[in-house]
C-alpha positions in Angstrom: -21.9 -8.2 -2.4 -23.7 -5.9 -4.6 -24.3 -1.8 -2.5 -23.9 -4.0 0.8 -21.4 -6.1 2.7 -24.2 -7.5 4.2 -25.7 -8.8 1.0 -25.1 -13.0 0.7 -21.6 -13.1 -1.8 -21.3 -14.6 -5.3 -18.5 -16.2 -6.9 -18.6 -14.1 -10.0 -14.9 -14.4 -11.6 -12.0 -16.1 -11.4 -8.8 -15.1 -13.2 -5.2 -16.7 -13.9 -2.5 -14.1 -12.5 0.8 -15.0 -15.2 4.0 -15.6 -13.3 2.5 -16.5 -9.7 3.9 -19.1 -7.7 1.9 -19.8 -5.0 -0.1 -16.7 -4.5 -0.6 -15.4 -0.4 -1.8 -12.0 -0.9 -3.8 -9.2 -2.7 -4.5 -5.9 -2.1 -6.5 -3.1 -5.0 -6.1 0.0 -5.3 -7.8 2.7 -7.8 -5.6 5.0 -10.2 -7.2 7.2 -12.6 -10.2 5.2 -14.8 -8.0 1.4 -13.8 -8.5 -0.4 -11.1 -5.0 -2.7 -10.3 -4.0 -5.6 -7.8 -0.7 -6.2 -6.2 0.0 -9.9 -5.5 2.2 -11.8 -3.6 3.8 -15.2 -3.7 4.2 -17.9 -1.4 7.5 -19.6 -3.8 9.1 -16.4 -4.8 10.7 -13.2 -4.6 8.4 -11.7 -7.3 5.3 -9.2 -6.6 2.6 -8.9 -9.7 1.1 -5.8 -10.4 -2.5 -7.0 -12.2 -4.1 -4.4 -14.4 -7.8 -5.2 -13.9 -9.3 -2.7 -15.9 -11.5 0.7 -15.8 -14.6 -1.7 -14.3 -14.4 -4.7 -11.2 -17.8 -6.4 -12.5 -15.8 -7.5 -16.2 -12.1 -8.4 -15.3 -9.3 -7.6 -18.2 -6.7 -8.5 -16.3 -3.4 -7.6 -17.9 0.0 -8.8 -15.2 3.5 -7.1 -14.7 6.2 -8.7 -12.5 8.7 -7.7 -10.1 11.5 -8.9 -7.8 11.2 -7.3 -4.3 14.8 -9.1 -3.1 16.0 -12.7 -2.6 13.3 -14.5 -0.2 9.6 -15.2 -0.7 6.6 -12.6 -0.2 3.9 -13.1 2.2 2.2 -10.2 1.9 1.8 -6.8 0.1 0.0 -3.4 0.2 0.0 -0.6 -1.9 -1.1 2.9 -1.0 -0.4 6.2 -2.7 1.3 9.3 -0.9 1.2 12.8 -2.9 2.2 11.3 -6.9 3.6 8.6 -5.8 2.2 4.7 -5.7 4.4 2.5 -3.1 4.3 -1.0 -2.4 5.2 -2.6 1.2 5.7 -6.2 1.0 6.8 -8.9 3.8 9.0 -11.3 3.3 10.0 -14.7 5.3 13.0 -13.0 6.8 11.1 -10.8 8.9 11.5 -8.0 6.9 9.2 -5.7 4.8 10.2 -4.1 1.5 9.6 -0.8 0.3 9.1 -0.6 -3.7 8.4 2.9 -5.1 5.8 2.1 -8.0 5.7 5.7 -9.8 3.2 8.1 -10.4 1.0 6.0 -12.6 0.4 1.9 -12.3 -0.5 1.8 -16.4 3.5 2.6 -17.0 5.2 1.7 -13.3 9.0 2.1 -12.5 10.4 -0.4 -10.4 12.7 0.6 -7.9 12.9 -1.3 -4.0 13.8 1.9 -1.9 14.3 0.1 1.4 14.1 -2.7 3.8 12.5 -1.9 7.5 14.1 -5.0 9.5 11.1 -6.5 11.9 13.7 -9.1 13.4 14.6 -12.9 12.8 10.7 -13.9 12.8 8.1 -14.4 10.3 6.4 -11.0 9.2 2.6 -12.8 8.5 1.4 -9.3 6.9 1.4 -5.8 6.8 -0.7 -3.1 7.2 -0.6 0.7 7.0 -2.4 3.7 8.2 -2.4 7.0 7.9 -3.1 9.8 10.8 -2.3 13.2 10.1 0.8 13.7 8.2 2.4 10.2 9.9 1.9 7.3 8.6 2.1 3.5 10.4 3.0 0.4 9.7 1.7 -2.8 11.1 3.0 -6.4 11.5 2.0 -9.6 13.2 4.8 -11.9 13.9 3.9 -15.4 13.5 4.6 -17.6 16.5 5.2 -15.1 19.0 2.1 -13.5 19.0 3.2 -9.8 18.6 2.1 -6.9 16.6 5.2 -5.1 15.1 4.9 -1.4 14.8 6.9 1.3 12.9 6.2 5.2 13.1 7.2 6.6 9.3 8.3 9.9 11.8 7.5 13.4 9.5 10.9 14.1 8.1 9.7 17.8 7.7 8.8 18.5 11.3 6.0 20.5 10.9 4.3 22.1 13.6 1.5 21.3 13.6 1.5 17.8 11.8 -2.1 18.3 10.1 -5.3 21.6 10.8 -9.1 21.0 10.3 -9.2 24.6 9.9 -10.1 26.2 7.0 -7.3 29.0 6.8 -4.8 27.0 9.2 -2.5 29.2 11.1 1.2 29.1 12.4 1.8 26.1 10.9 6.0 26.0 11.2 8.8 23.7 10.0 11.8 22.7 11.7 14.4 23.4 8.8 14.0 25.3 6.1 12.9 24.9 2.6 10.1 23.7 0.2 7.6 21.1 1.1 4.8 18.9 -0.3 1.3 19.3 1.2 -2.2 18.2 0.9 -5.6 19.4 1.1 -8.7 16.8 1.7 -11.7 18.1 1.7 -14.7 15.8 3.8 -18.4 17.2 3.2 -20.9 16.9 6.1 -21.5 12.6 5.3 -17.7 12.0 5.6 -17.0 11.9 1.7 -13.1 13.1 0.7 -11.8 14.2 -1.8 
C-alpha cells in the first residue's frame, strides 16, 4: 500500500510459517526494533509466534510454537498491557484462551493463564479494545449470528478509571495497596506515545 490504504496493493512477499497446519489467523504487533506475528491454525492446538524482523519491507521470519490447550485455534490477537505481551486465541469449543507471552517476544515465556467460556458455539474471532483503564473483548459466534462480549472489569477499582487532566485529582482506589499506572501522552494531531 505504500503511505496510503488507498494506494492499489502489491503482492510483495510470501513466507513459509514452520509448524502451521492450516493457518486461519494473523495478527502483528511491534516490540522494541522487531516486528512479530501471531498465527493460528485451523488442524491444531498450536499458536506460532513469527519473528519478522526490525523492517516489514524485507521479511526474516524466524517461528516459535506453542500449545494453547487440546482443540484447534481459529483466531488470535496479541496486545500488550503495562510489560506484559498477551495473546487471546479462540478455539472450536467456544472458548478463548488467555496466554501470557512475557515482557519481550525475542525471549517469550509460555504460560495459558485462563479460559473465558463463550458457550457451546463456534468463537469465529476475537477482538479487543481498550477504553480507559477497561479493556473488552469481542466475539462473533458462528451460526447464530451474535456478537459475544466480555468486560475485563478493573480489579483495582479506581475512581476515576482514566483523567485527561494534566495533574489529575482525587483519583481513589477501593482497597488499599500499590498499583500499576500509565501515562499516554497525544500531541495536538492525535500522535501517543
Amino acid at each position: 500500500f505504500g503511505n496510503s490504504v488507498l494506494n492499489t496493493p502489491v503482492l510483495t512477499d510470501t513466507f513459509t510459517v514452520a509448524g502451521a497446519s492450516g493457518l486461519t489467523d494473523v495478527d502483528l504487533i511491534r516490540d522494541c526494533d522487531h516486528w512479530y506475528a501471531l498465527c493460528s491454525n485451523n488442524g491444531c492446538p498450536l499458536i506460532q509466534l513469527v519473528d519478522l524482523g526490525v523492517t516489514l519491507d524485507t521479511l526474516t521470519p524466524s517461528v516459535t510454537s506453542f500449545s494453547i490447550g487440546s482443540s484447534f485455534s481459529l483466531s488470535t490477537c496479541i496486545v500488550n498491557e503495562g510489560d506484559m505481551f498477551y495473546a487471546f486465541t479462540s478455539n472450536c469449543n467456544g472458548n478463548v484462551y488467555l496466554t501470557r507471552l512475557g515482557e519481550h517476544l525475542s525471549s517469550p515465556s509460555f504460560a495459558n493463564q485462563n479460559l473465558i467460556p463463550f458457550g457451546s458455539v463456534l468463537m469465529a474471532s476475537t477482538s479487543l479494545a481498550r477504553k480507559d483503564s477497561r479493556w473488552f473483548a469481542f466475539s462473533p459466534a458462528i451460526g447464530d449470528n451474535t456478537v459475544r462480549q466480555i468486560d475485563f472489569a478493573d480489579p483495582c477499582c479506581s475512581s476515576p478509571a482514566g483523567s485527561m487532566d494534566s495533574n489529575p485529582a482525587g483519583v481513589s482506589y477501593a482497597v488499599p495497596g500499590n498499583f500499576k499506572i500509565s501515562l499516554t501522552i497525544t500531541d495536538s494531531i492525535g500522535n501517543t506515545d
